[in-house]
C-alpha positions as CSV (number, residue, x, y, z in Angstrom):
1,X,-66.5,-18.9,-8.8
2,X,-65.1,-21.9,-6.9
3,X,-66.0,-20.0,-3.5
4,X,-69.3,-19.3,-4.6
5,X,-69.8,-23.0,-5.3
6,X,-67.9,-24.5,-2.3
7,X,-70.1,-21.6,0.1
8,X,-73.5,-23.5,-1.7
9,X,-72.2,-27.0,-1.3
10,X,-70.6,-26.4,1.8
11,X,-74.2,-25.1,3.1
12,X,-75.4,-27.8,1.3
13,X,-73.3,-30.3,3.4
14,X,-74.0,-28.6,6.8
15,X,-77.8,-28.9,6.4
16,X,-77.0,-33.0,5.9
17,X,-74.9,-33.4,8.6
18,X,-77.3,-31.7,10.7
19,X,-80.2,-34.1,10.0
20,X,-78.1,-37.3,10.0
21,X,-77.1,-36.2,13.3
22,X,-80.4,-35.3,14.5
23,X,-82.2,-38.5,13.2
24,X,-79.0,-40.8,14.7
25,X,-79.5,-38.6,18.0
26,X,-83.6,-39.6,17.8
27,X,-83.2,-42.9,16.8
28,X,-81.0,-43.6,19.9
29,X,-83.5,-42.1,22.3
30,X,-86.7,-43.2,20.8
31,X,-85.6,-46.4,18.9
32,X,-89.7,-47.3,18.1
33,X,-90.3,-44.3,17.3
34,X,-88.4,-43.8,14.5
35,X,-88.0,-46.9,12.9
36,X,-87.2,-46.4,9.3
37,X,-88.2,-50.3,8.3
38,X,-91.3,-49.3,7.5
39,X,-94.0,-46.9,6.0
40,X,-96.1,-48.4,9.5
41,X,-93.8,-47.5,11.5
42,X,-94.1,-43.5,10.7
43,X,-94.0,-40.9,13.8
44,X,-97.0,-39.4,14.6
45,X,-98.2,-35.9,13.6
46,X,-96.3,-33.8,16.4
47,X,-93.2,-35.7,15.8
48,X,-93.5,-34.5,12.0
49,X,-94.1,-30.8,12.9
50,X,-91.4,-31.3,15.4
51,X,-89.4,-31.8,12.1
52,X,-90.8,-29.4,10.0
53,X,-89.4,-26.8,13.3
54,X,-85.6,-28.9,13.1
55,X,-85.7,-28.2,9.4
56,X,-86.0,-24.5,9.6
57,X,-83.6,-24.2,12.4
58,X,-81.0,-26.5,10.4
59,X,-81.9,-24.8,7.5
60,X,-81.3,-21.1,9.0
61,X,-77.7,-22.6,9.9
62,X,-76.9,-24.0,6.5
63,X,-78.0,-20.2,5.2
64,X,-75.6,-19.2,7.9
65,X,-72.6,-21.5,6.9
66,X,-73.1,-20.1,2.9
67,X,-73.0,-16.4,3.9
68,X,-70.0,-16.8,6.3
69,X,-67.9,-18.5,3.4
70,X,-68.8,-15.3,0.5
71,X,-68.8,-11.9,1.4
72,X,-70.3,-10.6,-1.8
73,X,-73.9,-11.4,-3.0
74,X,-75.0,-13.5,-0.2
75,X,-78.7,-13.5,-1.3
76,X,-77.7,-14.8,-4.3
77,X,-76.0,-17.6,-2.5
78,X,-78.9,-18.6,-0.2
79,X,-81.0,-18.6,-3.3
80,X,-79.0,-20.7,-5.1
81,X,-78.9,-22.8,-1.6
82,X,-82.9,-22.9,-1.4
83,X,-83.0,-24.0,-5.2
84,X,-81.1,-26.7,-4.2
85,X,-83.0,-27.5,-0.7
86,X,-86.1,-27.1,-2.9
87,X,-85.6,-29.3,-6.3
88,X,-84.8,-32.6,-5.0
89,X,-87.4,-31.9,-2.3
90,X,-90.1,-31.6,-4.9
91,X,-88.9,-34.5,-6.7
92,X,-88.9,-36.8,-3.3
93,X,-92.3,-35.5,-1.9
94,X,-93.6,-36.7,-5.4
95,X,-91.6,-39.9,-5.6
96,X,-92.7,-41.1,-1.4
97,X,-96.2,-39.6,-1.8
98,X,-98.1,-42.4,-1.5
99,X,-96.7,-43.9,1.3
100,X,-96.3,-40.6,3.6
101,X,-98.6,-37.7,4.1
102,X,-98.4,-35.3,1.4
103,X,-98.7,-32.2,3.5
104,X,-95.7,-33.1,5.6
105,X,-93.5,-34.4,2.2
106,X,-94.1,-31.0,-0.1
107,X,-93.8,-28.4,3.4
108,X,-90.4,-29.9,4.3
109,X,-88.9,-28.9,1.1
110,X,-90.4,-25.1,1.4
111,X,-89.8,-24.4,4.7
112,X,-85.9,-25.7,4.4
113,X,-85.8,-23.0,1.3
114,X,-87.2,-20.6,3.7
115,X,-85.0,-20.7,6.1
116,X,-81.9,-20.9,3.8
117,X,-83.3,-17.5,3.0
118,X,-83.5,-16.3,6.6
119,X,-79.6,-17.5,6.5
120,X,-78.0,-14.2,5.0
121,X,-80.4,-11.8,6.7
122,X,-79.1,-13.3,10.2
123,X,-75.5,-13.1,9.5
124,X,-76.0,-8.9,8.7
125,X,-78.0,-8.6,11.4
126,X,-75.0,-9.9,13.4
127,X,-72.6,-8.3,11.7
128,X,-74.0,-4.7,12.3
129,X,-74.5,-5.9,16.3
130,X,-71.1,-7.3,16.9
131,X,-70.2,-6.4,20.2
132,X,-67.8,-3.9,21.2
133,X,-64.4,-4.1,23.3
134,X,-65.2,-2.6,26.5
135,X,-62.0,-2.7,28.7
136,X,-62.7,-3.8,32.2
């Protein structure tokens, strides 16, 4: 039980250091661009599907990090993992709805649930592909 909760949580955790060190990484480069002091200061519409993309692929890697840590029931896992990309997604889409486009706030949630789910499919896939010794 305690792996099954530290392999969610510890997904959990990967997915939020991944954006904190995307955004720092961004915020460095582009320091006008993504000024959070603001609801004017908002990047534009390819910057936000350029997000939308990072939160899959961050996603897909938080999926990965649950299904390495259990080795039983790993869809399970991912959709306890997506339940908790996808709740308190919900709730801040609705909460910061007024002041960001609603399209952008209630897709980020989904498509980080959906790529938690792509998380376990990945790791079997690479697990019936791992490469073989081949003496030179």
């Amino acid at each position: 039980m305690f792996r099954s909760i530290g392999a969610v949580l510890g997904g959990y955790l990967a997915l939020g250091a991944l954006n904190i060190f995307a955004l720092l990484i961004l915020s460095l480069y582009m320091p006008f661009k993504f000024s959070l002091s603001a609801p004017l200061d908002l990047p534009s519409t390819a910057w936000r599907v350029f997000f939308l993309f990072l939160q899959v692929v961050f996603s897909i890697a938080a999926g990965l990090v649950t299904s390495s840590i259990v080795s039983k029931k790993r869809t399970y896992h991912a959709w306890a993992l997506a339940a908790i990309i996808l709740l308190p997604g919900l709730a801040n889409a609705v909460v910061y709805s007024a002041a960001y486009p609603a399209w952008y706030l209630f897709s980020l949630p989904f498509f980080g649930a959906a790529g938690a789910l792509l998380g376990p499919k990945l790791k079997k896939l690479s697990e019936q592909h791992e490469p073989r010794n081949i003496p030179f």
